[in-house]
Each structure stands twice: as C-alpha cells, then as structure tokens.
C-alpha positions in Angstrom: -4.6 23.5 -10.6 -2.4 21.4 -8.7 0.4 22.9 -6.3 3.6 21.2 -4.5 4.9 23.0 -1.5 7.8 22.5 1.0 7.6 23.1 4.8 10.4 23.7 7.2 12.1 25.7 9.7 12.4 28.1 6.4 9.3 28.3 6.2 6.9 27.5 3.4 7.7 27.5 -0.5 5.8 26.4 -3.7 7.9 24.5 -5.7 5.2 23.5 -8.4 2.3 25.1 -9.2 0.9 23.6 -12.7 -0.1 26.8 -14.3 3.4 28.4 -14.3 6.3 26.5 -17.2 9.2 27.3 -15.4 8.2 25.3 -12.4 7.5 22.1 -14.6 7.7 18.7 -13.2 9.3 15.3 -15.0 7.3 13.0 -12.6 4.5 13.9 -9.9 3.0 11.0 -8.9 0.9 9.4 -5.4 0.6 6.2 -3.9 -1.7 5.0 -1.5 -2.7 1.8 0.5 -5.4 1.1 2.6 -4.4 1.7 6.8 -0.7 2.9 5.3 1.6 5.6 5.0 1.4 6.0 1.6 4.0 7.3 -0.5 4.8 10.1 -3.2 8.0 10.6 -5.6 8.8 13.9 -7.3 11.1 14.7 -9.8 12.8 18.1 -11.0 14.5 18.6 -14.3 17.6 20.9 -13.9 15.9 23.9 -15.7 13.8 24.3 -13.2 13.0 27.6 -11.1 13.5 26.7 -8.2 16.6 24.3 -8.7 19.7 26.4 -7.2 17.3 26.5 -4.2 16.0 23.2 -3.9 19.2 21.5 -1.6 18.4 24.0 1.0 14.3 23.3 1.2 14.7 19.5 1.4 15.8 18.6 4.7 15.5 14.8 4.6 13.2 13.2 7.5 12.5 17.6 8.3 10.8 18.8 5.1 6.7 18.4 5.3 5.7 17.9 1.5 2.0 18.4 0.7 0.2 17.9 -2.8 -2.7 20.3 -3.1 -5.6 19.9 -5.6 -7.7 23.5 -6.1 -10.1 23.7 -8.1 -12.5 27.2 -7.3 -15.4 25.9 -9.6 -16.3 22.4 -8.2 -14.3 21.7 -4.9 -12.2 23.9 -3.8 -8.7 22.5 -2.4 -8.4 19.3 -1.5 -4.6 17.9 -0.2 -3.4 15.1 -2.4 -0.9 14.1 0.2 1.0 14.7 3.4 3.8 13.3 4.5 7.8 13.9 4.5 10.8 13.8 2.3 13.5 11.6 2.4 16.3 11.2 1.0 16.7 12.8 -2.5 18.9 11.6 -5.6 20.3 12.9 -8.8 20.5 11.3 -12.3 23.0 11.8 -14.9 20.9 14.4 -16.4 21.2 16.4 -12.8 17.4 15.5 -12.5 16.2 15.3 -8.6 14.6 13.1 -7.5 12.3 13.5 -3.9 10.9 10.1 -2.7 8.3 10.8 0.2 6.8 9.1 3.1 2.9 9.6 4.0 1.9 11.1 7.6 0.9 7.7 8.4 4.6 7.0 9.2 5.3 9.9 11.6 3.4 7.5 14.4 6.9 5.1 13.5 8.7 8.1 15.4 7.2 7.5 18.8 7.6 4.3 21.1 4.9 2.3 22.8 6.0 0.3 25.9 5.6 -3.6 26.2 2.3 -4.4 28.0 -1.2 -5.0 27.1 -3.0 -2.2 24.9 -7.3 -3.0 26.7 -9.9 -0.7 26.2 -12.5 1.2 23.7 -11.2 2.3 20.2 -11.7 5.5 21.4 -9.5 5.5 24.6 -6.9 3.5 22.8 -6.4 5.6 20.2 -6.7 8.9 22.6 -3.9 6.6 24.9 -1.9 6.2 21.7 -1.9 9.6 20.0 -1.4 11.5 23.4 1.9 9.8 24.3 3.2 10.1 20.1 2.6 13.7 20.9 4.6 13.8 24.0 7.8 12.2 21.6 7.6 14.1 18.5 8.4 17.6 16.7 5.3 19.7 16.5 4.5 18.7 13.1 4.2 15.5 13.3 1.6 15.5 16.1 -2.2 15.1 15.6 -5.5 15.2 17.4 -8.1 12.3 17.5 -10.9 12.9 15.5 -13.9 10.7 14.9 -13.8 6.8 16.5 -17.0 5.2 14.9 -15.5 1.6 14.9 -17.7 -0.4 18.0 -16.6 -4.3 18.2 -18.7 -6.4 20.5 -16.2 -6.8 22.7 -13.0 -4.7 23.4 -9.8 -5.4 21.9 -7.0 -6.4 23.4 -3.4 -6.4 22.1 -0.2 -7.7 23.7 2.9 -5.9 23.0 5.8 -8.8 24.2 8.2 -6.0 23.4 8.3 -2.0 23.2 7.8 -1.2 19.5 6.4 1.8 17.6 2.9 3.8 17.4 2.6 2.7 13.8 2.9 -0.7 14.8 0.9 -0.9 18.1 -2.2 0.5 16.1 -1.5 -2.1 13.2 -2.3 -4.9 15.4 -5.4 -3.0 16.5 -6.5 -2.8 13.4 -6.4 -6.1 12.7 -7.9 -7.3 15.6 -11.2 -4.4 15.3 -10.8 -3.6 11.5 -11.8 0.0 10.3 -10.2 3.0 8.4 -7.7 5.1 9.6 -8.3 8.8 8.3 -6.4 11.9 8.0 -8.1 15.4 7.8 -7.5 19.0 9.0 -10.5 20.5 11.7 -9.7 23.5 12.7 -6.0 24.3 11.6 -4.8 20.6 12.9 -4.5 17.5 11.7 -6.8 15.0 12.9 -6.4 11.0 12.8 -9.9 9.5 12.8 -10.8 5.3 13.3 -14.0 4.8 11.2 -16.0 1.6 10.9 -16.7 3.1 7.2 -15.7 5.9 5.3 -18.5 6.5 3.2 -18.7 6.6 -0.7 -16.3 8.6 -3.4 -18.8 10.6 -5.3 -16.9 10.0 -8.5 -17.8 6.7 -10.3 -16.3 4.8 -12.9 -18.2 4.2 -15.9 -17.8 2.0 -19.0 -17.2 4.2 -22.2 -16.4 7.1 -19.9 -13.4 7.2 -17.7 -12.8 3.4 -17.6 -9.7 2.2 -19.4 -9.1 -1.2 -18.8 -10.3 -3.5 -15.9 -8.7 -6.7 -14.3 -10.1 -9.3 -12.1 -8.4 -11.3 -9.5 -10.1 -14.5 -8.7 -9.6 -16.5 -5.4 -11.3 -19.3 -4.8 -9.8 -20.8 -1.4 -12.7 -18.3 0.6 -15.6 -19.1 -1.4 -18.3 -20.4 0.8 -22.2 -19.9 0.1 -23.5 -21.0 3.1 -21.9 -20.0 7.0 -22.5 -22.4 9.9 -21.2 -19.4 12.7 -20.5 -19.8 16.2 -20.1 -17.5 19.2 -18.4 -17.1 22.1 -17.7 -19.8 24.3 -19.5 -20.6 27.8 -18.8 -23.6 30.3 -17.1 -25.0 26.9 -20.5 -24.6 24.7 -20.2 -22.1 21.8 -23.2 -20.4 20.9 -24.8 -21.6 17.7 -27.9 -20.4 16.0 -31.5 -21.6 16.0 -31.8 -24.8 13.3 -31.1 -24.8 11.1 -27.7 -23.1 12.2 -26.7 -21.3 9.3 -26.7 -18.4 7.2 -26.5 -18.6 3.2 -27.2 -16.8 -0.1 -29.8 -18.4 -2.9 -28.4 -16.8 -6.0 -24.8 -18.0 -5.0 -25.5 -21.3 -4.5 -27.6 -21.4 -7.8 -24.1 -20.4 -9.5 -21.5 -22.1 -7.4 -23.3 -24.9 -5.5 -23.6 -25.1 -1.7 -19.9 -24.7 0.0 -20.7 -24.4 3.6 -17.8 -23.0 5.9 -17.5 -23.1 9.8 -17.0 -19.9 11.5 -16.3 -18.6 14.6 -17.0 -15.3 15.9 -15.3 -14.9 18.6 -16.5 -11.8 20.1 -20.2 -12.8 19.4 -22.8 -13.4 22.8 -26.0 -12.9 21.5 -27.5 -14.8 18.4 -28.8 -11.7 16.9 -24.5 -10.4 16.6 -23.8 -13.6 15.7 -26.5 -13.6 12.4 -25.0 -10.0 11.5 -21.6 -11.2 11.2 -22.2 -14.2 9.7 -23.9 -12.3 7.0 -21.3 -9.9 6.9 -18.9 -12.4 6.6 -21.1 -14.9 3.9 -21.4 -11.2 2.1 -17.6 -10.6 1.5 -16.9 -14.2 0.3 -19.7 -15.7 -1.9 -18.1 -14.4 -5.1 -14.8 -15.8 -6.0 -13.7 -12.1 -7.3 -11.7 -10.8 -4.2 -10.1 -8.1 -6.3 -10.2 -5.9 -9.5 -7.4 -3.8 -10.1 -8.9 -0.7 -12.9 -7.3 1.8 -15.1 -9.3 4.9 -14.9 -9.2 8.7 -14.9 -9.9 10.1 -12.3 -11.6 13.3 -13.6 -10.5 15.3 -10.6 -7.7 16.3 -12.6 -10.0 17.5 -15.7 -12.7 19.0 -13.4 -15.0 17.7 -16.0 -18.2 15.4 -15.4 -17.8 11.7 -16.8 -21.7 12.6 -18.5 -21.7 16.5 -20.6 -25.7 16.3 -19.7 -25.0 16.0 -16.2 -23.2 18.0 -13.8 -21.8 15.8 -11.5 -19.1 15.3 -8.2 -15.5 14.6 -9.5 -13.6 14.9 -6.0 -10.9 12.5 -6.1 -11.2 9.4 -5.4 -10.1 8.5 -1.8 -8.9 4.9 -0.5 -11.0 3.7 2.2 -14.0 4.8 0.8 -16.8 2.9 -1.9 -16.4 3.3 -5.4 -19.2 2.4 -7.5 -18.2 0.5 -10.9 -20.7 0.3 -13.8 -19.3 -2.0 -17.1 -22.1 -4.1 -18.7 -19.9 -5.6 -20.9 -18.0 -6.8 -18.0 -21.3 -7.8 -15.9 -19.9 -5.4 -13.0 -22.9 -3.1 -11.7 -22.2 -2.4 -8.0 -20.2 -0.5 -5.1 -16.6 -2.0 -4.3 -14.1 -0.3 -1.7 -11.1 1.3 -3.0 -8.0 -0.3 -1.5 -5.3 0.9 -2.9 -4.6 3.6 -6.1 -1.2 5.1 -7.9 -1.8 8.8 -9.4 -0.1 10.4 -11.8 -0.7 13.5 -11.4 1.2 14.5 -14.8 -1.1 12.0 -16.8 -3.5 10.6 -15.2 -3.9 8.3 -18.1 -1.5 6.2 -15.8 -3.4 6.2 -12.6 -4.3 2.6 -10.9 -6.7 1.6 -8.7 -7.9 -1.7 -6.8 -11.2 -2.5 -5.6 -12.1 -5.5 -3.2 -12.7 -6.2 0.1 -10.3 -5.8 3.1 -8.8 -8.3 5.2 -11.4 -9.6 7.5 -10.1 -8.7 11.5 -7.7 -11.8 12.1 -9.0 -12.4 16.1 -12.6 -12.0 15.0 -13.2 -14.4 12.7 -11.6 -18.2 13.1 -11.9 -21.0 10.1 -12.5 -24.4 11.8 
C-alpha cells in the first residue's frame, strides 16, 4: 500500500491511499540523488476526491508532503519521501500538478556566516544544525544523529561570504566525503553523516527484476598502479617504502600498467597512506565509472525476486550498496546506488545508477 499525505497548519490529510479508486493518481513518481534534496512530482486528475479541497491543503513552500510505503507482512512502513511542495500548476484538462522539494533543501532556509567552518564532523554538523534550528519553522528542524565519517585530519572550510546551511555542508562534504541520511528516532527527524550506509537488502538479478542495463565507460581515471604521497614536512612528502606504490595484478593483466601520482593530503603515517592509496587504486582500475539499470524494485510487489526463497525487498535506498548479478553481462559484485527515479504508479519505469562517488576534492590531488 502506498499513501500520500499533506501536513500544515490544517493539520494532516491523506490525499492518496492506493487501495481506494476515487483517490487515484495520474503520476506519483520520486527522485533522488546522492547528498541532495531530492525531488517528487504528483499529479491529480480532476475526478479526484479530494480535488475541491486540494487549493486549501497546498500551501506552497508550507505544505510537508510525505510518501509512505506499508507493507504489514514484510516491512512495515517505510517513508518514500519528505520534503515540501512548491508551487502547483494546472493543465488544460484541470489536472494538478504538485512538484516537491526533498528535506535536504530545508537547510537552504537558514544562513551560515562568512568565516572558517574547523573542527570534527561531529561538532560541525552539531554547530551547523543547532543554528538552522534557531532560523527555521518547527518543521523543518532536525536533530544530529549518527557521525561515523573520521578523516585523518579535520576539515576545514572557508566561507569568503555568508551563504546557506545546504551549502556550507556541501563543501564539507566534499572535502570529508560520506552520506548524508535522513531518519525518524524517537518522533524527530534526525540528519546523520556516515562514512557508509551499509547494503540495500534487495538485489538485482538477471532474469528476475533486471530490465535493461547500461554502462558508462571513462577512461581519463584509469590507473592500475598508485605511486601516493603524504603530507608534507620541511618540504618532504611522505612516500612509501620501495618500491613506492600500490597496484592491482588482475588489472594490469587486462589494461597494462598506468601508474598515477597521488597525493593524499591528509596522510602522516605510511600505514594511512597504503589504505588510501588502495582505496583510491580500488575505485579507478576499471574504466566502468557508472551503470545506469532498469529494474523493479519489488518493494512495490512485496514479492521475492526467487518463489523458493523468502527474501528482503525493502526499497532500495541511495547511499547504500546494491549488489548486481548478470552473467551475461559479466557483472557479479556490490556497486553503490547513486541516484534512482521511482514510479511509484509503474515501477516498470523506475531508474537507477550505480558507481562510485566523487572522490573528496582536498583529499586526493593528481600531479
């Protein structure tokens, strides 16, 4: 079952609720992006029930929105999405039409003040969602959850100007990596920073739920051996015992040796500087950085990919693994889902992209 409701100052209303006709949807569909806001777009025909009412419950910018997912046998409820309407249209056909923001973007509400953002993840983020609280209307306010991201060294972020929440923790981001997560704990919603997000128990498999698969190749990042060095001292970067580099056997059989220099910025011990030159040769000794897939996601069946096994089908979640099988395509492994569309009306439809994210832009230098 899969439920729409409106929040406001009029209280809360349930404007779709996929077992009943005369609440029918013409489009209920999700978007979602790695470390973004996300988005969602709903569409009423004219016929609907709740139509003459509809002009009233959509305050633009006002109105929470939130997709819900239940399911009593398998999971439970699980919320889709969060985030806000803004502003609605009609067609010719008197159809309306409810484009909507994720909750990611209520931190664009609040200002940050020019200066240097120093510290841990988890003060920064306490430092950053305290003050958005102090700015903003109780519902777009949050509590810090879990902060599992630990960079060698602290980041540091200067802010020449005052800008917004959103934006102040984009440049951390970048500079310490990680996934941003939204959850409820105890009645509130919590914003967590996590070094990893775990794995979506639902995988794709060829001849079950997989459709049709794409791969991107890029070839500009393909290195099969990494000659890393550290931080700098007296103007001498740390380097690693000879012979100085990392690499991978099997890629080199394939693609030859391509050696990259790499500096790790944040790096002062040679066993930090062998993990992240790992990490790094890891990520980039395949020249597939993407595959974007057409799959169902059998959330919205409740039905296990295999009949002879009863199996997880929560839906899949970006910022979290996704393990792929396809012999015919030679793909047997986890990737991390990046970014999916969901049509929630035919899932048929749905989108998904698997690679690996950006790697933090301060961290990690090419010489």
């Amino acid at each position: 079952m899969i439920t729409v409701k409106l929040i406001n100052a009029l209280g809360e209303t349930t404007v779709y609720d996929s077992r009943r006709d005369e609440q029918a949807l013409s489009k209920l569909t999700t978007a979602d992006k790695l470390n973004t806001a996300g988005s969602a777009e709903i569409a009423f025909p004219a016929g609907h029930f709740n139509a003459s009412s509809l002009d009233s419950l959509i305050v633009p910018f006002r109105t929470v929105v939130e997709i819900m997912l239940t399911d009593d046998t398998f999971r439970g409820e699980t919320l889709l999405f969060r985030g806000r309407a803004l502003l609605p249209s009609r067609d010719f056909f008197r159809t309306l039409t409810v484009h909507c923001e994720g909750e990611y973007n209520f931190l664009c509400d609040s200002v940050v003040d020019a200066g240097t953002l120093t510290g841990t993840p988890s003060a920064l983020l306490s430092s950053l969602i305290t003050a958005h609280n102090s700015q903003v209307d109780v519902f777009k306010r949050f509590t810090v959850g879990t902060v599992s991201v630990s960079p060698s060294v602290d980041p540091s972020v200067e802010l020449k100007e005052a800008t917004s929440t959103a934006a102040a923790l984009t440049k951390l981001i970048e500079q310490v990596g990680g996934v941003i997560r939204f959850d409820t704990v105890n009645g509130s919603r919590t914003i967590s920073w996590l070094a990893s997000d775990g794995a979506n128990p639902q995988q794709i498999h060829y001849g079950a739920n997989l459709l049709d698969l794409k791969a991107e190749y890029a070839n500009t990042e393909l290195c099969t051996r990494v000659i890393p060095y550290g931080k700098a001292t007296d103007g001498v970067r740390l380097q690693l015992p000879s012979p100085g580099y990392v690499e991978d056997a099997d890629a080199q059989t394939i693609y030859g040796i391509i050696a990259k220099a790499v500096v790790f910025n944040e790096c002062e011990t040679v066993a930090d500087l062998t993990a992240k030159a790992t990490e790094y040769l890891n990520e980039h000794k395949s020249p597939v950085s993407s595959l974007t897939v057409n799959a169902v996601d059998l959330s919205a069946t409740g039905q296990p990919w295999d009949d002879s096994t009863v199996v997880d089908t929560t839906p899949w979640v970006v910022g979290k693994t996704i393990t792929i099988k396809s012999a015919p395509h030679g793909i047997n492994g986890a990737w991390l889902l990046t970014e999916r569309t969901h049509d929630l009306l035919n899932p048929s439809n749905d989108r998904i992209t698997l690679g690996t994210p950006p790697t933090p832009i301060s961290s990690i230098v090419n010489q």
